[in-house]
C-alpha positions as CSV (number, residue, x, y, z in Angstrom):
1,X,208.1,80.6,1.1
2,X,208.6,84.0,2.1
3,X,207.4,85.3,5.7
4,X,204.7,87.6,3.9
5,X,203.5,84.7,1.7
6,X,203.2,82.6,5.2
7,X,201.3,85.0,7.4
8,X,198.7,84.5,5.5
9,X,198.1,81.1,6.8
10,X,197.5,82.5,10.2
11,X,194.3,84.0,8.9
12,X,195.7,87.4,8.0
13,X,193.8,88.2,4.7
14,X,197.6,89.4,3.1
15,X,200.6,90.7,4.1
16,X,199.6,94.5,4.3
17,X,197.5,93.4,7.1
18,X,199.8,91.8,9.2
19,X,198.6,93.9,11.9
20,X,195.2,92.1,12.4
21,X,196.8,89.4,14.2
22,X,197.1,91.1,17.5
23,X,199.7,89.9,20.5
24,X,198.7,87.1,22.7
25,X,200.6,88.5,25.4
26,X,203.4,91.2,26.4
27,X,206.9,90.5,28.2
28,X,208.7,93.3,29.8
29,X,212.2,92.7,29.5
30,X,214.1,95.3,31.9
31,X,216.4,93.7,33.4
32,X,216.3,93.0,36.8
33,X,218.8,91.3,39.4
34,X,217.6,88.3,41.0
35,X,216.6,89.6,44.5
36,X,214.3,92.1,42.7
37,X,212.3,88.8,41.6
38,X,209.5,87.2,43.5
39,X,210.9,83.2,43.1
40,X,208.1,81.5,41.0
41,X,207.8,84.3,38.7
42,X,207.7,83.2,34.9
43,X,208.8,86.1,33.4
44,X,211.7,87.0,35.2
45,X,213.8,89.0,33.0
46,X,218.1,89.4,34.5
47,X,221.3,90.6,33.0
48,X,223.4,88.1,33.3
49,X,227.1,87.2,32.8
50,X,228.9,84.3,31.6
51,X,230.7,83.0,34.8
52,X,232.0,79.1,32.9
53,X,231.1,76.9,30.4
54,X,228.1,75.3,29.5
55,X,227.4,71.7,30.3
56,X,225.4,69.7,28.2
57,X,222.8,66.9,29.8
58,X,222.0,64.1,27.6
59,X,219.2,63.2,29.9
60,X,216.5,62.3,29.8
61,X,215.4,65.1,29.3
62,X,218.1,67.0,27.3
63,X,219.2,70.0,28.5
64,X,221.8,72.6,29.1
65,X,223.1,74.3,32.5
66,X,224.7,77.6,32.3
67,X,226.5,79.4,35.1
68,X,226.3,83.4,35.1
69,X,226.2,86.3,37.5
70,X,223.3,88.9,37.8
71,X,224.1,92.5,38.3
72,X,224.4,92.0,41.3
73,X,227.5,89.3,41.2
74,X,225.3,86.8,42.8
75,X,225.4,83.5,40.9
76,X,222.5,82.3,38.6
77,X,222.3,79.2,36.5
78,X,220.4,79.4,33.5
79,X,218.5,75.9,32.5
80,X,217.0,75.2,28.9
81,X,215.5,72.4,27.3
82,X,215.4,71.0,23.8
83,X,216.9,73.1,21.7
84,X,220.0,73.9,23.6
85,X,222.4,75.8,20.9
86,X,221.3,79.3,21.7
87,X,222.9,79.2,25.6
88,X,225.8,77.2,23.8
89,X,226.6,79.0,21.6
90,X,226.3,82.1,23.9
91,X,228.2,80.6,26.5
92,X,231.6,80.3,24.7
93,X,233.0,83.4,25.4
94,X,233.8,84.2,29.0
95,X,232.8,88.0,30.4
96,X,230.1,88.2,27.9
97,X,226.6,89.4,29.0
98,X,222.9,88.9,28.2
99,X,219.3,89.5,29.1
100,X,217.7,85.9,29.6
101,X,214.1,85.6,30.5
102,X,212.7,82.4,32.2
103,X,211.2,80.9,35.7
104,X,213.3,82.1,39.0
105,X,214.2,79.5,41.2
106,X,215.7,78.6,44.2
107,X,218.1,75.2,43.9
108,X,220.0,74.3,46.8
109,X,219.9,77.9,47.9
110,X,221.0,79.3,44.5
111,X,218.9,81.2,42.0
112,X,218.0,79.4,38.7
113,X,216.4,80.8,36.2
114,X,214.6,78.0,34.4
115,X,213.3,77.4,30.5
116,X,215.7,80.7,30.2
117,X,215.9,81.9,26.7
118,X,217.8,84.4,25.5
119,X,216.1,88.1,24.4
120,X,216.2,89.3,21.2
121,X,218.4,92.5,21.6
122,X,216.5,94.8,19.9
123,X,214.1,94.1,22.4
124,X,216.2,94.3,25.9
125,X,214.6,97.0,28.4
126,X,211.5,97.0,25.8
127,X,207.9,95.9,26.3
128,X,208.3,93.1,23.9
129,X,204.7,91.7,22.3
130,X,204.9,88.0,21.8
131,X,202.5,86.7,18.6
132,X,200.5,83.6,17.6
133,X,202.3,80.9,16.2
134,X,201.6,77.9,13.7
135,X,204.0,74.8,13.8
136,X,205.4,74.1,10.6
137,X,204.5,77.7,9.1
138,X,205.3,80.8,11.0
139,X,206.9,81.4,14.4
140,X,206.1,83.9,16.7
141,X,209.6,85.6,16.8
142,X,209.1,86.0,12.7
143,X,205.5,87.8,12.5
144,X,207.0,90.0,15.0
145,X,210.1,91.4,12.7
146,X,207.9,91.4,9.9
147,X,204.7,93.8,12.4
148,X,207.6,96.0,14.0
149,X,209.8,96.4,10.8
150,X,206.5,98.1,9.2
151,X,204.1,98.7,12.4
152,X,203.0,102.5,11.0
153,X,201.9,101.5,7.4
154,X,200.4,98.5,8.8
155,X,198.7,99.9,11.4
156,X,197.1,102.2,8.7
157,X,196.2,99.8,6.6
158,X,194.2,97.7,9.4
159,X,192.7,100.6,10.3
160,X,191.2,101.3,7.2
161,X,190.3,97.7,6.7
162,X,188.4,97.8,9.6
163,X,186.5,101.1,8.4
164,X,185.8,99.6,5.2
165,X,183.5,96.4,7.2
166,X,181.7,99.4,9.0
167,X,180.8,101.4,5.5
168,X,180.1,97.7,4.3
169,X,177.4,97.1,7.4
170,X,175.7,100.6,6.5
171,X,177.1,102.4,9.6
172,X,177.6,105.8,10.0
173,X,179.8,106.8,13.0
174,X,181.4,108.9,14.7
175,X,184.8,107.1,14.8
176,X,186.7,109.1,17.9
177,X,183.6,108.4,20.2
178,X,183.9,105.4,19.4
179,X,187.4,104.7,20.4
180,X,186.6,106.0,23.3
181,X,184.4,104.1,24.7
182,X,186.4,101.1,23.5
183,X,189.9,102.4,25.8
184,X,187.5,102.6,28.5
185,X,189.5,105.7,29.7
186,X,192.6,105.2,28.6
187,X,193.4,108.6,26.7
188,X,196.5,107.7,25.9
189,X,195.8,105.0,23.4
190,X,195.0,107.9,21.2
191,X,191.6,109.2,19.1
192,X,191.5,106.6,16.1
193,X,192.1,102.9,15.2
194,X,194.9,103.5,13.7
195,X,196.4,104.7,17.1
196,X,194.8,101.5,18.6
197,X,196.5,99.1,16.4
198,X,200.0,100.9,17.1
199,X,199.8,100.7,20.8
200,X,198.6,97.3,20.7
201,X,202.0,95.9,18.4
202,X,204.4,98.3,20.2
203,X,202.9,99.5,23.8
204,X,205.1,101.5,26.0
205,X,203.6,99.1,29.0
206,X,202.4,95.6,29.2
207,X,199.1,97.2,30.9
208,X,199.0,99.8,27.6
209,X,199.4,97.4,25.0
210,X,196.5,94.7,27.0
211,X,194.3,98.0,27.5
212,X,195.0,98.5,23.3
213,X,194.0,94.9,22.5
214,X,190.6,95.1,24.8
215,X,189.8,98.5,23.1
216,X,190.5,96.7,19.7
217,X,187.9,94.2,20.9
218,X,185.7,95.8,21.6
219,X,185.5,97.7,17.9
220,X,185.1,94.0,16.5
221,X,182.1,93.5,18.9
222,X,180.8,96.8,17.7
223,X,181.3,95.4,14.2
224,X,179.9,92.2,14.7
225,X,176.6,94.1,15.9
226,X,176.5,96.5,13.3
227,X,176.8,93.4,10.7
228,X,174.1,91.6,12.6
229,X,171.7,94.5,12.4
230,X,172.4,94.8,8.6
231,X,171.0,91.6,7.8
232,X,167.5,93.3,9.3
233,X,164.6,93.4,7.1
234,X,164.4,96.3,5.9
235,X,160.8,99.3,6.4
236,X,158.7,98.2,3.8
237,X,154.9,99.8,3.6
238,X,154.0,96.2,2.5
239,X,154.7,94.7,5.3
240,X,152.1,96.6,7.4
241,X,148.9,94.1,8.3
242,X,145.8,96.1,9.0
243,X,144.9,94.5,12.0
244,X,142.4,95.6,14.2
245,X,142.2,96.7,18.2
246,X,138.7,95.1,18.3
247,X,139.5,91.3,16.5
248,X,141.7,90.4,19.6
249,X,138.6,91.2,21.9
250,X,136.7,88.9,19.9
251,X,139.4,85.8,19.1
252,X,139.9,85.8,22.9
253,X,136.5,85.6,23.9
254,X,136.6,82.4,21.8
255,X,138.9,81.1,24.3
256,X,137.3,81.6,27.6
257,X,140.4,82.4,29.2
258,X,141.6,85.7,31.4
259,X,145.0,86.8,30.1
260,X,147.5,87.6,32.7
261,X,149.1,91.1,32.2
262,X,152.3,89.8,30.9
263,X,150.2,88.2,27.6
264,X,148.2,91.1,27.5
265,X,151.7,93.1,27.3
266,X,152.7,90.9,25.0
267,X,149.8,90.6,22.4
268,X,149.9,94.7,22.6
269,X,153.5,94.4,21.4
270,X,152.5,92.0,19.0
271,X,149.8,94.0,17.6
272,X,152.2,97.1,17.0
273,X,154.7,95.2,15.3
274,X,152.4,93.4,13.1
275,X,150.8,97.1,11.9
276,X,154.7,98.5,11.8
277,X,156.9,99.0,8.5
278,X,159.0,96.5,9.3
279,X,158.4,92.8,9.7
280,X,158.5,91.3,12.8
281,X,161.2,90.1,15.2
282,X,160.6,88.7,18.4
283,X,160.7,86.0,20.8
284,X,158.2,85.0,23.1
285,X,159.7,84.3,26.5
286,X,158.3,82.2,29.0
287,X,158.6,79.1,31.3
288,X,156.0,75.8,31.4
289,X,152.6,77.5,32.1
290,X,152.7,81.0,31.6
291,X,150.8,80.9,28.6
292,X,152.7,80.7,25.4
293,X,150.5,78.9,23.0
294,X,147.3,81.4,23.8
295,X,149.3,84.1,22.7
296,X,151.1,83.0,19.6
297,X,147.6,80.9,18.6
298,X,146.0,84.7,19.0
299,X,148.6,85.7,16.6
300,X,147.9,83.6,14.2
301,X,144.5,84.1,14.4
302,X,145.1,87.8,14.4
303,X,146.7,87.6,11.1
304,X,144.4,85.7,9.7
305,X,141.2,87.6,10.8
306,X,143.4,90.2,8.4
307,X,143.6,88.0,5.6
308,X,146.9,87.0,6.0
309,X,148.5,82.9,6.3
310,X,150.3,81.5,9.4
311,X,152.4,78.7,9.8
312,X,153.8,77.4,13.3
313,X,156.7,74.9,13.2
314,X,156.2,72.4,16.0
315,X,158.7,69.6,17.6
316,X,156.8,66.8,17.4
317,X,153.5,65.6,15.6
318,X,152.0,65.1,19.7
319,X,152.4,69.0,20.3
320,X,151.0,69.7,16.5
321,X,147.5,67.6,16.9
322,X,147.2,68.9,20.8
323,X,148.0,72.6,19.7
324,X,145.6,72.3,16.4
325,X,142.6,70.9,18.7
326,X,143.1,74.0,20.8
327,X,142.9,76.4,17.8
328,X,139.8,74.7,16.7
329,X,138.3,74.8,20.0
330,X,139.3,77.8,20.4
331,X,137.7,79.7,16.5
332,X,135.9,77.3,14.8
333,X,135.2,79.6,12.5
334,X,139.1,79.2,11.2
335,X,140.7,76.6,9.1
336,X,143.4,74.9,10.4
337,X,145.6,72.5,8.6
338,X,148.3,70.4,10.0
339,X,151.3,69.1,7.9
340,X,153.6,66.2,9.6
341,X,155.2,63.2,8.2
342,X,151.6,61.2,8.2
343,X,150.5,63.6,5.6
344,X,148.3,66.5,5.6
345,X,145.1,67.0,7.6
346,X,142.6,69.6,6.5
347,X,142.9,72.2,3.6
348,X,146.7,73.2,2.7
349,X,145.5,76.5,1.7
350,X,144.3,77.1,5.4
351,X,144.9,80.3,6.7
352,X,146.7,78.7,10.1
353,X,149.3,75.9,9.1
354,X,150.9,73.9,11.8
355,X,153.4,71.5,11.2
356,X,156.3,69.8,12.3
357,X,159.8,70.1,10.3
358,X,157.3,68.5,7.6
359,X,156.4,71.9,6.7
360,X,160.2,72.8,5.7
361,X,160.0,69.9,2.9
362,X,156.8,71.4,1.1
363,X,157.0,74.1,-1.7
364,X,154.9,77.1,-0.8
365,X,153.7,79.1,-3.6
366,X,154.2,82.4,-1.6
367,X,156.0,83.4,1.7
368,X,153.7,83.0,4.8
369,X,152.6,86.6,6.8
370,X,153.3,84.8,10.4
371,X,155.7,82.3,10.7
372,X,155.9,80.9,14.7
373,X,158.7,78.8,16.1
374,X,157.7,77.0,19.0
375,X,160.5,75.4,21.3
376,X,162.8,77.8,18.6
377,X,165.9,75.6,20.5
378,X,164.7,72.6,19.2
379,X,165.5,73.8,15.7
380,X,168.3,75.1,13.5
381,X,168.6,78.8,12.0
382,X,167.9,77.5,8.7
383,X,165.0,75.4,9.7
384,X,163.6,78.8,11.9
385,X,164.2,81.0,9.1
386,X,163.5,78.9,6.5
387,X,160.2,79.6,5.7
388,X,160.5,83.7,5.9
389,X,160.3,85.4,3.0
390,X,161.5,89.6,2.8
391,X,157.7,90.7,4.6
392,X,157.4,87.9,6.7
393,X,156.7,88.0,10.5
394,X,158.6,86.0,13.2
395,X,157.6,85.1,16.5
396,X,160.3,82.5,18.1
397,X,158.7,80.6,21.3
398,X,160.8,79.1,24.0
399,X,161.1,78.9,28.0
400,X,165.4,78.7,27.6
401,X,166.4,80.8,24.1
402,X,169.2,79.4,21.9
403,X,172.5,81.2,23.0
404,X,172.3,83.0,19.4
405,X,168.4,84.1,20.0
406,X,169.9,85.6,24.0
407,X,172.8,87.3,22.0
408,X,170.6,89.0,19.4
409,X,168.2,90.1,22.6
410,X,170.9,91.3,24.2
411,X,172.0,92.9,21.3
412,X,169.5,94.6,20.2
413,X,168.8,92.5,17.0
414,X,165.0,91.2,18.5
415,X,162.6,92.2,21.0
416,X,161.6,90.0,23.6
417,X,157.8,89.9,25.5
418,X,158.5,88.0,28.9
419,X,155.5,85.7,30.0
420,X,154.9,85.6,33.9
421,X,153.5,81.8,34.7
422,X,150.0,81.5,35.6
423,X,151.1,80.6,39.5
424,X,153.5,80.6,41.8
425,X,156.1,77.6,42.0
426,X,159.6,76.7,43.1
427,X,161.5,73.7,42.0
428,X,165.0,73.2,44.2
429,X,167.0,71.6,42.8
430,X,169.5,69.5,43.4
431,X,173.0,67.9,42.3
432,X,173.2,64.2,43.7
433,X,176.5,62.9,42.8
434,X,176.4,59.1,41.4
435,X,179.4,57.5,43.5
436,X,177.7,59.0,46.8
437,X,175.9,56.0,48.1
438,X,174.4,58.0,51.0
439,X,173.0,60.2,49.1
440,X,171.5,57.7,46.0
441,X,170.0,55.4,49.3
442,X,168.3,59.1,50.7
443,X,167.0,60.0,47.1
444,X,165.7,56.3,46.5
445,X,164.5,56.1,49.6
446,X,162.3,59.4,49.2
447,X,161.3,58.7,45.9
448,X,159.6,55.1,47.8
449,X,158.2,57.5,50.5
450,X,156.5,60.1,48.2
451,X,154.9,57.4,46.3
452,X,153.5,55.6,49.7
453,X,152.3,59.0,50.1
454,X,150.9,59.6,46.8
455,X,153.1,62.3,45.7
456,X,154.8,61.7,42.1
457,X,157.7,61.2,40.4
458,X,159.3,61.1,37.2
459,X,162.6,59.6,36.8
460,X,164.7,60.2,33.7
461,X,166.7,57.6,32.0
462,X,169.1,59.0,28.9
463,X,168.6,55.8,27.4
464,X,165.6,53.5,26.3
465,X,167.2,50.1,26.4
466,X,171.2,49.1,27.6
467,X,173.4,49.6,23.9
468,X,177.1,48.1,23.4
469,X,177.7,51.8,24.2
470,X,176.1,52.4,27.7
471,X,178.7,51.0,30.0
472,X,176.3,48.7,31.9
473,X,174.5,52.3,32.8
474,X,171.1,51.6,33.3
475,X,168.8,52.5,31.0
476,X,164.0,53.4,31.1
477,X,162.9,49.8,29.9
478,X,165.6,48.3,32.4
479,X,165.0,50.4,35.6
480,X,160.8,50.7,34.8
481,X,161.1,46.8,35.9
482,X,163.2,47.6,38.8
483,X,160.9,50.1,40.2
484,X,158.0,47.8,39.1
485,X,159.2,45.3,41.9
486,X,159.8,48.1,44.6
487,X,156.3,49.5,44.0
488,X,154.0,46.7,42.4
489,X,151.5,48.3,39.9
490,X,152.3,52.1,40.1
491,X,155.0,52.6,37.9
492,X,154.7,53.8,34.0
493,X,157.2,53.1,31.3
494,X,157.2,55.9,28.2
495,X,159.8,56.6,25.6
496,X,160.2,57.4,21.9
497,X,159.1,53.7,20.6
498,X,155.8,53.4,23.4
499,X,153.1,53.1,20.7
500,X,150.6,55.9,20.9
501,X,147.9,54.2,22.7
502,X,149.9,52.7,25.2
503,X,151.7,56.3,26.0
504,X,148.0,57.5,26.3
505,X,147.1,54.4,29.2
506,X,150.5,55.0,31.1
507,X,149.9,59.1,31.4
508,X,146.2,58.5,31.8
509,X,146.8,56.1,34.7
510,X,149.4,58.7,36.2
511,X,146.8,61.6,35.8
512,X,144.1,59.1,37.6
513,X,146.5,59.1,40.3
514,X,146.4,55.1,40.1
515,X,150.4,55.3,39.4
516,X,153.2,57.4,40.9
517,X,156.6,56.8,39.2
518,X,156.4,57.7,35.5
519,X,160.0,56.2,33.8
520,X,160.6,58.0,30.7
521,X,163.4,58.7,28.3
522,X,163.3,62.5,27.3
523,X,160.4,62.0,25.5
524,X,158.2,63.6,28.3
525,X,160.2,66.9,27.6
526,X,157.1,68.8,26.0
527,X,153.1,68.0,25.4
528,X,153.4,66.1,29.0
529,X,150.6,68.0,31.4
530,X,150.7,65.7,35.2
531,X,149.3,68.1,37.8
532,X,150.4,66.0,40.2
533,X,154.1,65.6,39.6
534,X,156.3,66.5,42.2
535,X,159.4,65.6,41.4
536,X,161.8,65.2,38.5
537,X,165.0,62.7,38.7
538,X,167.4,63.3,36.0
539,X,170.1,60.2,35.7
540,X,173.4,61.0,33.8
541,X,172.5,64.3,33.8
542,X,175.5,65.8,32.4
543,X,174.2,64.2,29.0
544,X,171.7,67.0,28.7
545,X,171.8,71.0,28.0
546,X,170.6,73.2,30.2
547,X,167.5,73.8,28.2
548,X,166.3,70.8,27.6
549,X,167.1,70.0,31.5
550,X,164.7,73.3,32.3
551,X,162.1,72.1,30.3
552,X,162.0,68.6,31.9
553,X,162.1,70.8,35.3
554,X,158.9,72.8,34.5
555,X,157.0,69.1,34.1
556,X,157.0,69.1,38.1
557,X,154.5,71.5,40.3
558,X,152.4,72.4,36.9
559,X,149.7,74.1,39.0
560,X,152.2,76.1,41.2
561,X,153.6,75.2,45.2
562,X,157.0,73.2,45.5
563,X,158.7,70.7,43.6
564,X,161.7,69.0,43.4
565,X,164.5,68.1,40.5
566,X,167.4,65.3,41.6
567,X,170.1,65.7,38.9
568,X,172.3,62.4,39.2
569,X,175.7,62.6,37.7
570,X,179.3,61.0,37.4
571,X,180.8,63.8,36.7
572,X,181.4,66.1,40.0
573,X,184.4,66.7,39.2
574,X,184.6,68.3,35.9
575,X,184.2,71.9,36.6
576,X,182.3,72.5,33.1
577,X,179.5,69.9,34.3
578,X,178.8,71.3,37.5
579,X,179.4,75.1,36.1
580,X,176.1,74.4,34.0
581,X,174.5,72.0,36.8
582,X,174.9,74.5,39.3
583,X,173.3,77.0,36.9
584,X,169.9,75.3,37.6
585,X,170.8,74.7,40.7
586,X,170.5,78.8,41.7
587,X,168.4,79.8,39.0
588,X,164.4,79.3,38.4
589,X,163.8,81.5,35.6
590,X,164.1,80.3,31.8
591,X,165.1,83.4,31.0
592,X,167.7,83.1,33.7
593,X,168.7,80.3,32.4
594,X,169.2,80.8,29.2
595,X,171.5,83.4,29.6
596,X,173.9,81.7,31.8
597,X,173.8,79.2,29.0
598,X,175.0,81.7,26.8
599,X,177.6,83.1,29.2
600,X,179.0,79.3,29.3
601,X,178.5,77.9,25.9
602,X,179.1,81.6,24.0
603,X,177.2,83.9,21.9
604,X,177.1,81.7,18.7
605,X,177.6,83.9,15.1
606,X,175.4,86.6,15.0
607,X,175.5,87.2,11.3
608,X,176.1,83.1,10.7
609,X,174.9,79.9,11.5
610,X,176.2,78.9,14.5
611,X,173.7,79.2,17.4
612,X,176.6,78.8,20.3
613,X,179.8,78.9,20.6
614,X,182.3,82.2,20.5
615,X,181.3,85.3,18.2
616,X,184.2,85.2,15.8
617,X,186.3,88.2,15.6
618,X,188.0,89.9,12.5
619,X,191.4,89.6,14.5
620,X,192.6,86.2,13.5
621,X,192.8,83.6,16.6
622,X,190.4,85.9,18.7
623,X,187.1,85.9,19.7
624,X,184.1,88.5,20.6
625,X,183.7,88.1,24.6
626,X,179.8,88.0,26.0
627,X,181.2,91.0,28.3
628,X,182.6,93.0,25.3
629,X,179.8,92.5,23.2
630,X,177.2,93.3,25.4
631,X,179.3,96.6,26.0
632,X,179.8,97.4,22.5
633,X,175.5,96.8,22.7
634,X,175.4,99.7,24.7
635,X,176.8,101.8,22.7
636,X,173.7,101.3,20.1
637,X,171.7,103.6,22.5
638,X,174.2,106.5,22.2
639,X,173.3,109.4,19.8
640,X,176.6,111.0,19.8
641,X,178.6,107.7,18.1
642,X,175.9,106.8,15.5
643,X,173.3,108.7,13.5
644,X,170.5,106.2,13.9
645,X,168.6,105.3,17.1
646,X,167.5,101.8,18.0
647,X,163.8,101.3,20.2
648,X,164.3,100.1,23.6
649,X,164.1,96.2,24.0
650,X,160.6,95.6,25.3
651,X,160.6,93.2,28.5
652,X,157.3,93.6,29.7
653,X,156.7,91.3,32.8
């Protein structure tokens, strides 16, 4: 198979755009004597001269020493591994002289330059770029002759491949500003992606050619964006609700509750995009207890005051039957259904629907006006969106947003309305690491005082009962008998499996303040109110995401002061763990939160499926940075590289 028909396997589309698959990294291979080398560098680059034969080591390992002299005369033995022949074959002729590249050494108190391989001459006092490879397919060495053999009509062609995506997404640019931006400065990489692509294959200096590849980046971020935005809904008149100033006095007067300003702001930003040309996009930011239900339950209502149908997609049937009883306490005057896997409850044809992921497995006979997300990271994309038709509104709910939902916030592909909670709290937190005795006795042991003194806890097992699987880890049912004998009649057992009436005893009896250690499996995570819950102990906490580890956090101090979170783990020394441990660790905010989330776990597809992970890029083997996307986002907000403008992200607070 020829090299052209190969490249293609490396996720170049074809041949002719060979020039998509960027360098991974740059050599510079001038030659330089040994001295001029720092000793530990890697990419020490020498002439050297064949000074004797080549010895051959059968090892283990296998390998080859060969004795040369610098240009300095000073002697330097080159060391290889595995495939040998190169230096052998080089090597038979005395006199002759090379450029070798490899890790400088010091042996016995003579330079060695080890892993040396040869240069490729065409390449000796050259920036050389060194290219992707795929065992078995294509080697690096070969998609380079192939780019550089070509590298003008190539870099042409990419160019205008990556033009064509931009008509494709509907964007009108200005394509020298925004090359610009991209080089961050760097004039010299020239006025047009063309010229990017050419300095990034054949740089005149390993900082051009990385400053070519960043700028080229950065243009697939841009592209990325403009393809996210393009899957908008489009302005349609139809999509305008005629919903009145004066209905939201009256549905909240229903409720007997003040608004803070932050749901005020919020239901005012609600109100214009409902009455705008364009359906709705937004999420509805808040942590435990600043209000979210009031103002997406106002929505709904607001809708359907204007003769329009909601539907709000719920986690569990415990949050749909509390949340309905609210509404109907709230406007009795208004029919509300709910739809879980028990059936339906009240008329179908209600104008306010709430449901759990029941609701995605009816057939509605037309699209709903409002469709709500509550807890939006409890669900996929395809379950949030599933139930939108081409005029319908969306209103996502959630304390920690999905990676994807921070990304398109960031990115200016939804507006955000940030709730402020009703009062005041802190919740330090801590990491207490599970093979520190001294530290499990001082947790246990305050967790025995707190209850003497009648404050609460919640402990946090991952499991319900011990599996084949667990270890011998403990597990709720196991450890809600050990605590029973520690503290005789104050300790509550709940997980998924507690039948409902006995969940209802054990959170009554902790609400009566006649118990103080509640032992639960996740379960607790949502439609758990205990005002006088202090503190939150999360075992094997590296199990969980940092969302669902904030919303068991914001069980503790629900009526404001200081609380505490204990997040016991194994696993200290991964750095990954305590990178997102230590997130909650600094941070109280959700929204906080969520976007270190998104810094750790990535950006997710923007135009796709994926809610985390990297942002693909167009350049095979490469991915769109959080850095260089949110960049690129900037850009949106400058008149002189696109002919449309894009409103300000709300974030009122």
């Amino acid at each position: 198979m020829k090299t052209e028909q190969r490249i293609t396997h490396m996720g170049v589309p074809h041949a002719d755009l060979a020039a998509l698959l960027l360098p991974r990294k740059y050599l510079d291979l001038t030659a330089q004597p040994a001295s001029a080398w720092e000793e530990g560098n890697t990419n020490a680059v020498l002439s050297v001269t064949v000074a004797g034969p080549a010895t051959i080591h059968d090892g283990p390992p296998k390998r080859i020493t060969a004795p040369g002299l610098d240009a300095e005369g000073t002697p330097v033995t080159l060391v290889a591994f595995g495939n040998v022949r190169p230096l052998q074959e080089a090597w038979r002729e005395s006199g002759a002289t090379y450029v070798a590249q490899g890790t400088l050494k010091v042996w016995r108190e003579q330079y060695q330059l080890g892993n040396a391989t040869l240069a490729p001459a065409d390449w000796v006092n050259c920036i050389m770029p060194v290219y992707p490879s795929k065992k078995g397919v294509l080697g690096g060495e070969r998609v380079r002759d192939l780019i550089s053999e070509r590298l003008a009509a190539l870099a042409t062609n990419a160019g205008e491949w990556l033009r064509s995506w931009f008509r494709e997404a509907g964007e009108d640019w200005d394509e020298a500003a925004l090359v610009t931006l991209a080089a961050e400065g760097h004039s010299e990489l020239g006025s047009n992606i063309d010229a990017l692509f050419f300095r990034a294959h054949q740089p005149r200096s390993v900082a051009e050619g990385e400053a070519a590849c960043r700028a080229l980046d950065r243009v697939a971020a841009r592209l990325r964006i403009a393809q996210m935005r393009a899957l908008l809904p489009p302005a349609s008149e139809a999509a305008r609700l005629q919903v009145s100033g004066g209905c939201w006095r009256t549905l909240l007067s229903g409720t007997n509750m003040e608004p803070t300003e932050s749901q005020r702001a919020a239901l005012r930003a609600i109100h214009e995009d409902l009455c705008a040309p364009h359906p709705m996009r937004r999420l509805l930011a808040g942590d435990v207890g600043s209000g979210k239900t009031l103002v997406y339950g106002m929505a709904a209502a607001g809708v359907a005051m204007a003769g329009g149908r909601s539907a709000v997609l719920l986690p569990g049937e415990v949050l749909v039957r509390q949340v309905a009883e609210e509404f109907r306490s709230w406007w009795p005057e208004l029919s509300v259904a709910t739809v879980t896997a028990d059936g339906v409850e009240g008329d179908i044809e209600a104008p306010i629907v709430l449901g759990t992921s029941a609701l995605l497995h009816r057939a509605w006979e037309t699209p709903f006006t409002l469709f709500v997300v509550d807890e939006q990271q409890r669900f996929s994309r395809a379950q949030r969106e599933q139930l939108i038709g081409d005029e319908t509104n969306l209103l996502e709910v959630s304390a920690t947003p999905l990676p994807r939902s921070a990304a398109l916030l960031a990115l200016g592909g939804m507006e955000v309305s940030h709730l402020k909670p009703w009062t005041e709290k802190h919740i330090a937190t801590t990491v207490v690491p599970r093979d520190d005795a001294e530290a499990r006795r001082s947790l246990f042991e305050s967790i025995l005082a707190d209850a003497q003194a009648g404050r609460q806890t919640a402990i946090i097992y991952p499991r319900r009962e011990e599996d084949a699987d667990s270890g011998g880890r403990s597990s709720a049912v196991e450890m809600a008998e050990a605590w029973q004998k520690r503290l005789p009649g104050q300790v509550e057992l709940v997980h998924g499996k507690t039948p409902a009436d006995e969940k209802a005893a054990a959170l009554a009896s902790m609400r009566d303040g006649k118990s103080q250690v509640l032992v639960a499996t996740t379960v607790i995570e949502v439609g758990v109110d205990l005002p006088a819950l202090q503190h939150i102990v999360v075992v094997e906490a590296e199990r969980l995401g940092l969302a669902q580890l904030h919303q068991l956090r914001g069980r503790a101090a629900r009526r404001g002061g200081e609380g505490r979170m204990s997040l016991i783990t194994s696993k200290t020394d991964n750095e990954d763990v305590m990178a997102r441990l230590n997130v909650l660790v600094e941070h109280q905010d959700g929204a906080r939160v969520a976007w270190e989330d998104t810094r750790l776990r990535g950006f997710g597809a923007l135009a796709g499926e994926a809610q985390s992970g990297a942002i693909e890029s167009p350049f095979p083997g490469r991915s769109v940075e959080p850095e260089g996307a949110e960049a690129a986002a900037e850009w949106l907000f400058m008149p002189e590289l696109t002919s449309y403008r894009t409103p300000a992200l709300s974030s009122e607070s």
